[in-house]
C-alpha positions in Angstrom: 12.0 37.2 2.0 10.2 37.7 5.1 6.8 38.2 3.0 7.5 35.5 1.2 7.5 33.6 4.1 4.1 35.0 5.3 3.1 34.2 1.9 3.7 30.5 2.0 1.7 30.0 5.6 -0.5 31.8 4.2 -0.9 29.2 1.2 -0.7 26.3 3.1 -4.2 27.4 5.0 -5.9 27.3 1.8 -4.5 25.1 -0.1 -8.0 24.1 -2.7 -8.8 28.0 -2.1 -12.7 26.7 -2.8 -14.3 30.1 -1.9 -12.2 32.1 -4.0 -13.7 33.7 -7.0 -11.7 32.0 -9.9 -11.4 28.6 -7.6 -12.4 25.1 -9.7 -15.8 23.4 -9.0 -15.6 21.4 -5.8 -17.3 18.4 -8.0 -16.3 17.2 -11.3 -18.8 17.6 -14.0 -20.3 14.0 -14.9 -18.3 11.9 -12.6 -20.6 9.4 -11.8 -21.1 8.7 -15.4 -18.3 7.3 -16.1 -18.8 4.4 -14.0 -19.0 1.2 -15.9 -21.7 -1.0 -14.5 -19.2 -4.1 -15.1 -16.1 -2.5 -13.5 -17.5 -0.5 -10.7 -14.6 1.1 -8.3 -11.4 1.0 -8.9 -10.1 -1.7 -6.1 -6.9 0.3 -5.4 -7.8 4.0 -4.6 -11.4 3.4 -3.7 -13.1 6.8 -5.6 -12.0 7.0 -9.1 -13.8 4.8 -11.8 -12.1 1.4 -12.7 -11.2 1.5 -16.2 -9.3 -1.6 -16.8 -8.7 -4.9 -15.2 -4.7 -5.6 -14.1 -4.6 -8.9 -12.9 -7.8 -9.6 -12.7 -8.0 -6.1 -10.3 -10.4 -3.7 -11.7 -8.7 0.2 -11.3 -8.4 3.4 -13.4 -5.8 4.3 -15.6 -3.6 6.1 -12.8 -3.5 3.4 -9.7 -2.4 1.0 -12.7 0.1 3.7 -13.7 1.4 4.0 -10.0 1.7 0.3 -9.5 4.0 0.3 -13.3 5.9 3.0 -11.6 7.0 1.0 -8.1 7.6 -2.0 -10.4 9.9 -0.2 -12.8 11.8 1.6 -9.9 12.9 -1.4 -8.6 14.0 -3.1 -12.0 15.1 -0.3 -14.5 17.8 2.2 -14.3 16.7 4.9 -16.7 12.9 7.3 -17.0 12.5 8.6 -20.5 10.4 11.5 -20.9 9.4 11.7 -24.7 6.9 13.5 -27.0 5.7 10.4 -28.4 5.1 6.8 -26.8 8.5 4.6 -26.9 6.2 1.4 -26.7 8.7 0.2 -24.1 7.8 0.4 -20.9 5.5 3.2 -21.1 2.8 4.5 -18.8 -0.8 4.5 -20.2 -1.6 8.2 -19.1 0.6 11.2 -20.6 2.1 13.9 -18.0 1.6 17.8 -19.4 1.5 16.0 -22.9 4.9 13.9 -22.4 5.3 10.0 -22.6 7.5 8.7 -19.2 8.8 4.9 -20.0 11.7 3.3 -18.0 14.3 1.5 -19.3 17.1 -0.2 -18.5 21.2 0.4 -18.5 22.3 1.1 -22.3 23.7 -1.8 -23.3 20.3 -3.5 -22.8 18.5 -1.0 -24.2 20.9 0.5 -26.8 22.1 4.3 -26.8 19.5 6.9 -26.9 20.9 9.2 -29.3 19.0 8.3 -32.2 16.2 9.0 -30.4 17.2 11.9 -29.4 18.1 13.6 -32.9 14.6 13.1 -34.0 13.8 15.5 -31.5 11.5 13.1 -29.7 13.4 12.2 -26.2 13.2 15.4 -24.4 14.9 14.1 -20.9 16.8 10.8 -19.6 17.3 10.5 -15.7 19.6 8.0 -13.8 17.8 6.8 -10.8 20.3 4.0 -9.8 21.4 3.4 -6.4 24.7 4.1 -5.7 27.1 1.3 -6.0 30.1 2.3 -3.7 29.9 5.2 -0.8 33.1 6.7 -2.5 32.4 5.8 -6.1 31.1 9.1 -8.2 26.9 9.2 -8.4 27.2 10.6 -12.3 27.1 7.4 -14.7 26.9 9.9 -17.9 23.2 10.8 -16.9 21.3 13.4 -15.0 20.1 12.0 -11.5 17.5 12.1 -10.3 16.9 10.4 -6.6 13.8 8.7 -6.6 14.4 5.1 -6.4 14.4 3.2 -3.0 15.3 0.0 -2.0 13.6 -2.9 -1.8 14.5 -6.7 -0.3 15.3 -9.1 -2.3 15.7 -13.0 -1.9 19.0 -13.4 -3.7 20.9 -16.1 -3.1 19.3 -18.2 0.0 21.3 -21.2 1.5 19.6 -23.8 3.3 20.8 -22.6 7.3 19.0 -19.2 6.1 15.9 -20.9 5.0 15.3 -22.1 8.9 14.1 -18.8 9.7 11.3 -19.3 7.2 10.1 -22.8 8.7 7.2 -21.8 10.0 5.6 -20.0 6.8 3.0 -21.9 4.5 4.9 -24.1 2.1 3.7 -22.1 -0.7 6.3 -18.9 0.7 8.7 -21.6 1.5 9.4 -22.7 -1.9 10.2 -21.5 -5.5 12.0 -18.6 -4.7 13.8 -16.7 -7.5 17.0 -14.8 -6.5 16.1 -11.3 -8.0 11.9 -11.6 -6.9 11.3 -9.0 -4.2 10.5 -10.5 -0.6 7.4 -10.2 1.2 6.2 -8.9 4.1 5.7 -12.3 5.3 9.5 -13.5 5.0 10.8 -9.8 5.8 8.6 -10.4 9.2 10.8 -13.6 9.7 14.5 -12.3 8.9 15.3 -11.2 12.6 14.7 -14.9 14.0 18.5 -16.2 14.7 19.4 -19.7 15.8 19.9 -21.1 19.1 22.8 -23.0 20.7 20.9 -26.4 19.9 20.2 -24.6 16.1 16.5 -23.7 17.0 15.5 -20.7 15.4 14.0 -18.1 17.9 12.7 -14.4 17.8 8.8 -13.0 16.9 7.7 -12.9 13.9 6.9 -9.4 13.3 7.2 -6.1 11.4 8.3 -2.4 12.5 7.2 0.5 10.6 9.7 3.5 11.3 8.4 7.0 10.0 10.8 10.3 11.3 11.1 13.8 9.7 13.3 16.9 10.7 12.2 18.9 13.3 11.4 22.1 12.7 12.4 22.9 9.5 10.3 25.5 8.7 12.0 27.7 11.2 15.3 26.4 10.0 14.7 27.9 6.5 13.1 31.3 7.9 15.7 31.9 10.5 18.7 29.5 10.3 19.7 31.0 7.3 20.7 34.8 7.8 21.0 36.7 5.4 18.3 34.2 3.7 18.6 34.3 0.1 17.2 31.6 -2.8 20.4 30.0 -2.9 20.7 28.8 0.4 17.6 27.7 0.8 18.1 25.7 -2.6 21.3 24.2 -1.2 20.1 23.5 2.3 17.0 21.7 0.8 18.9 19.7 -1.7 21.4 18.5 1.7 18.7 17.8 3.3 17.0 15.5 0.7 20.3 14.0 -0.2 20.8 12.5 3.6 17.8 10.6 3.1 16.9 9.8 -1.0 20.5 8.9 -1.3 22.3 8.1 1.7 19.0 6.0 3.4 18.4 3.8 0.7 22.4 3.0 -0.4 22.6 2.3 3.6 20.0 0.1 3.5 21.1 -2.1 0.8 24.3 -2.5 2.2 23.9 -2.8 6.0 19.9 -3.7 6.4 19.3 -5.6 3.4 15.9 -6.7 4.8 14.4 -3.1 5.5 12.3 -2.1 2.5 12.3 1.9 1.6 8.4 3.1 1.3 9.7 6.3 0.2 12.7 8.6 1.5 13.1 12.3 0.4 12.8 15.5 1.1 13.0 16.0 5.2 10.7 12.6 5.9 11.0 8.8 5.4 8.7 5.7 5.7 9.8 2.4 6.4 9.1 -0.8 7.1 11.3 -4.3 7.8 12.2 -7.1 10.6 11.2 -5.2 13.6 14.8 -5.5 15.7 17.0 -4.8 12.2 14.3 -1.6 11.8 15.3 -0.6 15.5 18.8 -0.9 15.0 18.4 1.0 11.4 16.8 4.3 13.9 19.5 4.6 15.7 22.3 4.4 12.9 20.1 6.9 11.5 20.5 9.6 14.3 23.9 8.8 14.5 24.9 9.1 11.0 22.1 12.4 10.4 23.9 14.2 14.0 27.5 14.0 11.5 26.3 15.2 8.3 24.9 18.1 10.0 28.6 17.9 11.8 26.6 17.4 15.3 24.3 21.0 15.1 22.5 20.6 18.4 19.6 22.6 16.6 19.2 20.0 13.7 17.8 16.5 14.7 14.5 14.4 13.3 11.7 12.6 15.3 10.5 9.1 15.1 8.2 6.7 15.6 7.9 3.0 15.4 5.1 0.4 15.6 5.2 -3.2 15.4 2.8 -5.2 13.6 2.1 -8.6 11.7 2.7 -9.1 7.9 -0.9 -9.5 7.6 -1.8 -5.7 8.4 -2.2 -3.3 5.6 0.4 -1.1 4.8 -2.5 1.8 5.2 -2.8 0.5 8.7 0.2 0.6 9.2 1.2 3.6 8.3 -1.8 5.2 10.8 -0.1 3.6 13.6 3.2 4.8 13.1 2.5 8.2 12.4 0.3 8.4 15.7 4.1 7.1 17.0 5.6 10.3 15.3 2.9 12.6 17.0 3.9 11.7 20.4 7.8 12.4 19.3 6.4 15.3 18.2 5.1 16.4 21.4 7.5 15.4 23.6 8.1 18.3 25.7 10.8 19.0 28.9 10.4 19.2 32.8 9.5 23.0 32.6 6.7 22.0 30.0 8.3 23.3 26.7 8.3 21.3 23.7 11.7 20.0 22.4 10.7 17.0 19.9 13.8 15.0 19.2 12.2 11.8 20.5 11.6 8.3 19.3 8.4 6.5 20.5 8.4 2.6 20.3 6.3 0.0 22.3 4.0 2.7 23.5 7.0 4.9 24.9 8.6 7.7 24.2 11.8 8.9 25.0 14.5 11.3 24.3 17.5 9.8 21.5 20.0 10.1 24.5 17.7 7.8 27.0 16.5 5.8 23.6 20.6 5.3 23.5 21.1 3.8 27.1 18.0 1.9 27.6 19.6 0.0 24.6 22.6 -1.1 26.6 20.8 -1.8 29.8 18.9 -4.6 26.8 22.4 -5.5 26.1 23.2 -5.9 29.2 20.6 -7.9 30.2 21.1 -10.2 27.6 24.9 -11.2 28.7 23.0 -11.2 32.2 20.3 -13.3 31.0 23.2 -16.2 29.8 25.0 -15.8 33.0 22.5 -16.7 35.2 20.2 -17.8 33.0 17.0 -15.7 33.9 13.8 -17.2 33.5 11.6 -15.1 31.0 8.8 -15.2 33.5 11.1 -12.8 36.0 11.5 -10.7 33.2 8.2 -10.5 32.6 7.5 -9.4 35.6 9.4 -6.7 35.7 7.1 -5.0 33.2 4.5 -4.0 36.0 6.9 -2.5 38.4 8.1 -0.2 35.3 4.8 1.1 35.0 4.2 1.2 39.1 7.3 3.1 39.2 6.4 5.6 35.9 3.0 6.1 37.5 5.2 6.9 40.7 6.9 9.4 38.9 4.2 11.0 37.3 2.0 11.1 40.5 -0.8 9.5 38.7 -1.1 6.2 40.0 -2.2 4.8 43.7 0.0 5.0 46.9 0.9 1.1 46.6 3.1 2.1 43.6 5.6 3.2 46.0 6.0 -0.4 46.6 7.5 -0.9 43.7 10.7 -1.3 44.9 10.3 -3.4 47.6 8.5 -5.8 45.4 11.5 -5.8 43.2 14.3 -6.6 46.0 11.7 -9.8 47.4 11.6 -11.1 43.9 15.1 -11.0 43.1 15.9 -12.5 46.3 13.5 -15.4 45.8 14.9 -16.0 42.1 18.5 -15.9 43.6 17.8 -18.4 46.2 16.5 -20.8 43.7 19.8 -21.1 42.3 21.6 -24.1 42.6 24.9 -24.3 43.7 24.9 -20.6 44.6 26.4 -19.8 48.1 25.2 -16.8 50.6 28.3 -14.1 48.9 27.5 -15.4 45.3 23.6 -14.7 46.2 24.3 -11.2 47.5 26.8 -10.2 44.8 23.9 -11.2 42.1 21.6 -9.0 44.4 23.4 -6.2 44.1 24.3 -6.8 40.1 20.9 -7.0 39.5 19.6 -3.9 41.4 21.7 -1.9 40.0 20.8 -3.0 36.3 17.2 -3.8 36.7 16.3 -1.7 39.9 18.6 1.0 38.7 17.1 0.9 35.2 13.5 1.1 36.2 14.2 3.5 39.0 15.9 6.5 36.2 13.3 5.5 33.2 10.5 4.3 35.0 7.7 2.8 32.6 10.7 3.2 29.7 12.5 0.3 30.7 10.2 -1.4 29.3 11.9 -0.9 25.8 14.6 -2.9 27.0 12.4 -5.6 28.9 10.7 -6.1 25.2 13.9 -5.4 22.9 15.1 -8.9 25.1 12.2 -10.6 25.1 11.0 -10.6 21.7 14.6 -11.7 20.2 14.5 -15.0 22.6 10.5 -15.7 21.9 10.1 -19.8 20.3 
């Protein structure tokens, strides 16, 4: 096993293996001849030849397969894997020689086993969501976990439809209840109404991508004896947590967060940026029990916020420069412990990621009491980084001042209130050092997560 091991690093560094003896050419024989002067580049993947036009898109027979694939996922229930095309849903290119079509349940589609006796449907999967958390997965098929979850509009009153006010009329209108949303609605979904029924909250996207931590190590030395089964089972638990659990959790609890793709030990996702916040931490939480709160077993992630109008690719760069810094996260004494989360630029352990969301709570009951003016809050940014800089020992002497700066502007913002006496004045002073001065003082440039995690829901 331990060869075997040494083996597979070994693998991994030479994965094309170009200089090896029996090694494919580097470059495929006549590629650029199979260019048509009409077609050019296929639009979706950039290298290959386009070979077709799909709405009005020119792209080879594969990005078009791909883009039949995520539609089908989302609408069918069934894959069929025959010898010959079904004519029904089929892909254009053939995979080792067999057809894949989708279909969907079986009394749409009718029963399979005439098909079947002819010899010519070699597989059916069930790649259905689950429907209950305590119902049985098996509907009669093999499963196979590959669908995720997507938004859809369903049934939208008119209170819900405020969120979308500001979108151009042609996203307002003509909705269908089963039509997937976009990024441009899913951007709007975290905007909630106001005590005069205003609707309030940025307009924006978060992109959350996470994997296990260390896993390698897990399978070469968590697992002693090591043997195939374990290794087998540990990798099939592992994918079930997030190809089953994630997207059944999603439909049911954060019906706006669309699944890019979950499986294996990593995820990719992307939805209304506070609902995809709140979606990371029910994820640690619920990942710490079904590995029945190992210490040793925990994932990294990262999370950038963006508008609808960047592309996904973009995206995607973003966050997983996020997920690098989680990655590197290391301790006081230098060693490198991962189990982070890095949002707004920051990143933190899951425990501090944990309280700097209540401090946001709590300034947000805070905020109503006294009714805090944003630009206070604002403020409070730059003595979060003077006191991170502080604690670093990378910034000027003057950051030392940090705190001072802190107790002058509270004071002046307390004795603006009206109606507030000298003991009501100092009782706020102390409130609010103790929450805001407290809170930058133990997480220094941190805090700012709660600062923005406040700020952004209350944005007009």
């Amino acid at each position: 096993m331990k060869r075997l091991f040494e083996q597979l690093q070994e693998a991994k560094a030479r994965r094309f293996n170009l200089c090896a003896t029996s090694s494919p050419s580097p470059l495929f024989e006549g590629f650029l001849d199979r260019f048509d002067p009409v077609l050019g580049v296929c639009a979706v993947d950039g290298r290959s030849p386009a070979t077709r036009l799909k709405d009005g898109i020119p792209m080879c027979e594969l990005s078009a397969d791909q883009i039949e694939v995520g539609r089908h996922l989302v609408t069918q229930s069934r894959v069929l894997i025959s010898r010959e095309s079904l004519d029904h849903n089929t892909l254009s290119l053939p995979i080792f020689g067999y057809y894949v079509q989708f279909t969907g349940e079986e009394e749409k589609s009718g029963r399979f086993g005439p098909i079947a006796r002819t010899g010519n449907l070699r597989r059916v999967w069930d790649f259905t969501l689950p429907r209950q958390g305590d119902a049985p997965l098996f509907n009669g098929y093999a499963r196979r976990f590959i669908n995720g979850y997507v938004p859809r509009f369903g049934q939208q009153n008119a209170w819900e439809q405020g969120r979308y006010e500001r979108l151009p009329a042609e996203l307002r209108d003509g909705w269908e209840p089963d039509a997937p949303k976009t990024l441009e609605h899913l951007a709007c979904d975290d905007r909630q109404p106001d005590e005069q029924h205003r609707y309030r909250g940025i307009e924006a996207l978060m992109t959350l991508k996470g994997d296990v931590d260390n896993l390698g190590l897990l399978f070469e030395s968590g697992l002693e004896p090591p043997t195939f089964a374990k290794m087998a089972a540990l990798s099939r638990q592992m994918n079930a947590f997030f190809a089953v659990w994630l997207p059944w959790h999603c439909s049911l609890k954060r019906p706006s967060v669309y699944t890019v793709f979950a499986g294996g030990d990593d995820f990719f996702l992307i939805g209304p940026w506070h609902s995809t916040m709140q979606l990371a931490r029910e994820m640690r939480t619920e990942f710490s029990r079904y590995v029945a709160g190992n210490p040793q077993i925990h994932f990294s992630a990262g999370l950038s916020m963006t508008k609808p109008g960047l592309p996904v690719r973009q995206m995607g760069q973003l966050t997983e420069e996020a997920l690098d810094h989680s990655k590197g996260r290391r301790d006081r004494e230098g060693l490198l412990v991962k189990n982070a989360v890095t949002c707004f630029g920051q990143t933190v352990s899951w425990q501090e990621w944990e309280a700097l969301w209540t401090i946001g709570d709590e300034i947000d009951r805070v905020a109503k009491e006294l009714n805090l003016p944003t630009g206070y809050l604002y403020g409070l940014q730059f003595l979060a980084d003077m006191a991170g800089r502080l604690q670093q020992g990378s910034g000027p002497i003057e950051d030392a001042l940090w705190n001072s700066r802190f107790v002058y502007r509270t004071r002046r913002l307390l004795e603006r209130q009206r109606g507030m006496d000298a003991r009501a004045r100092m009782v706020w002073q102390e409130r609010l050092g103790t929450l805001l001065g407290g809170g930058i003082s133990r997480h220094g440039s941190a805090f700012k997560l709660a600062l923005f995690t406040y700020l952004y829901q209350h944005r007009y």
